[in-house]
C-alpha positions in Angstrom: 112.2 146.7 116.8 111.9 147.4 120.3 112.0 144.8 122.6 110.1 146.4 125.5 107.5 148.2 123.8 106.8 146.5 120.4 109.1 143.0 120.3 108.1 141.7 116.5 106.9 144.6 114.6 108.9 144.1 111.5 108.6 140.1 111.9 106.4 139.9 109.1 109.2 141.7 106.4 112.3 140.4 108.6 111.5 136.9 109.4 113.7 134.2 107.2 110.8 133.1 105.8 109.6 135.9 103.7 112.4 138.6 103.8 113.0 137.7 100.3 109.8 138.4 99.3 109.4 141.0 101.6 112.9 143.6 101.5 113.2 145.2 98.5 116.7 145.9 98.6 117.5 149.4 96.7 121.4 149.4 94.9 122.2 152.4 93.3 122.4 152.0 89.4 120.9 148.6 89.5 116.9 147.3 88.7 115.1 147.3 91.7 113.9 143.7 92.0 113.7 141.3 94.7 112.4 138.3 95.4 114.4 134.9 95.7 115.1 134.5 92.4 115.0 137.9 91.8 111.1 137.7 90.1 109.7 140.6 91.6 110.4 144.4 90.7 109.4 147.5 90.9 108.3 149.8 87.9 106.2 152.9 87.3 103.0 152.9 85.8 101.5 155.0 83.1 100.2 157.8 86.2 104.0 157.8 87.3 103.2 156.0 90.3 105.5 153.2 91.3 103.9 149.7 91.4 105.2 146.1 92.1 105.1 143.9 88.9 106.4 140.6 88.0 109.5 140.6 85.8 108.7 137.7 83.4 105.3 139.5 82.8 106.5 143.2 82.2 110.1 142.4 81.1 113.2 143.7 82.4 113.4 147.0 80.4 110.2 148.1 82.4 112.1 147.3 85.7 113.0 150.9 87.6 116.8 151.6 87.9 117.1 153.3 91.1 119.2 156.6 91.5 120.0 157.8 95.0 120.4 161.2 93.4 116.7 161.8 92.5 115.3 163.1 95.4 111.6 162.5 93.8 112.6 158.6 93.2 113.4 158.3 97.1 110.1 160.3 97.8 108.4 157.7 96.0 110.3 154.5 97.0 109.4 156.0 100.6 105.4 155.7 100.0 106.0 152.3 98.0 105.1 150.2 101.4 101.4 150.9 102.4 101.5 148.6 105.6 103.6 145.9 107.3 102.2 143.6 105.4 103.7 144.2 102.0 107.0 144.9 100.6 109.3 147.6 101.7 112.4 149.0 100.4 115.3 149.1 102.8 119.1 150.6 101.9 119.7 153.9 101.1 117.1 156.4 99.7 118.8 158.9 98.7 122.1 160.1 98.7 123.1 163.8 98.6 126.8 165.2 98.0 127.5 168.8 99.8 130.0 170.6 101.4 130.8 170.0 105.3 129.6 172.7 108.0 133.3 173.3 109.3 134.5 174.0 105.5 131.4 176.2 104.7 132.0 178.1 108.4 135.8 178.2 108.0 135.5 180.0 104.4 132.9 182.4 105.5 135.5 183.6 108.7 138.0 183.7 105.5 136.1 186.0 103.6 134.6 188.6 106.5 138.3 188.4 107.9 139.5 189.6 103.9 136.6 192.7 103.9 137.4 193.6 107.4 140.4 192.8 108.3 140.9 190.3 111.3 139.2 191.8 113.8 140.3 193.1 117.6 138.4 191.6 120.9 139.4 194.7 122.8 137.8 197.1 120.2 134.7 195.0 120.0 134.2 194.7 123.5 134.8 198.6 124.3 132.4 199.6 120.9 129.0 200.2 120.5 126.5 200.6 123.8 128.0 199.8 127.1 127.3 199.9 130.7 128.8 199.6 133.7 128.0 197.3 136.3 127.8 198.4 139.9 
């Protein structure tokens, strides 16, 4: 929301009045419903598309259990909401594990340094084409 440029946007999915029914709060490992009383969820239909269903009419085995692994879930969670005007799932998408830049950068220095030794900055400078300035 941006005060200056578009003050109220979200109002219509934030507002006290109708975030229940509006936020579809996403846990991982748990049925995506929301609602006040939890009435509403979200399952997929027959085409694989997801679709918002009441849970006293489609039960709660048909209710989708979200998983922050499956990137193809969180693709489709994404494209749930077709406007502001209807719900919209907020919390976290997806959730991938990998290894951190300085580990991945550190063990590749490790294993050029173990081919080729450590390395000298006087050789590298004084190798390959040179010049001289004048």
């Amino acid at each position: 929301n941006c005060n200056v440029f578009n003050d109220g946007a979200f109002e219509e999915i934030t507002a006290k009045a109708h975030r229940a029914d509006m936020l579809i709060p996403l846990e991982h490992g748990q049925p995506v419903r929301f609602g006040a009383d939890g009435e509403h969820g979200v399952t997929a239909g027959a085409d694989g598309k997801l679709r918002i269903v009441e849970v006293a009419e489609d039960g709660e085995d048909a209710i989708l259990v979200h998983d922050e692994t499956d990137a193809g879930l969180a693709f489709q969670l994404s494209r749930l909401a077709s406007g502001p005007h209807t719900p919209t799932p907020i919390g976290v998408f997806r959730a991938v594990e990998r290894p951190e830049y300085a580990e991945q950068a550190s063990a590749q220095i490790a294993a050029a340094q173990a081919k080729a030794g450590p390395g000298d900055l006087q050789q590298l400078l004084l190798s390959g084409a040179t010049w001289t300035v004048s």
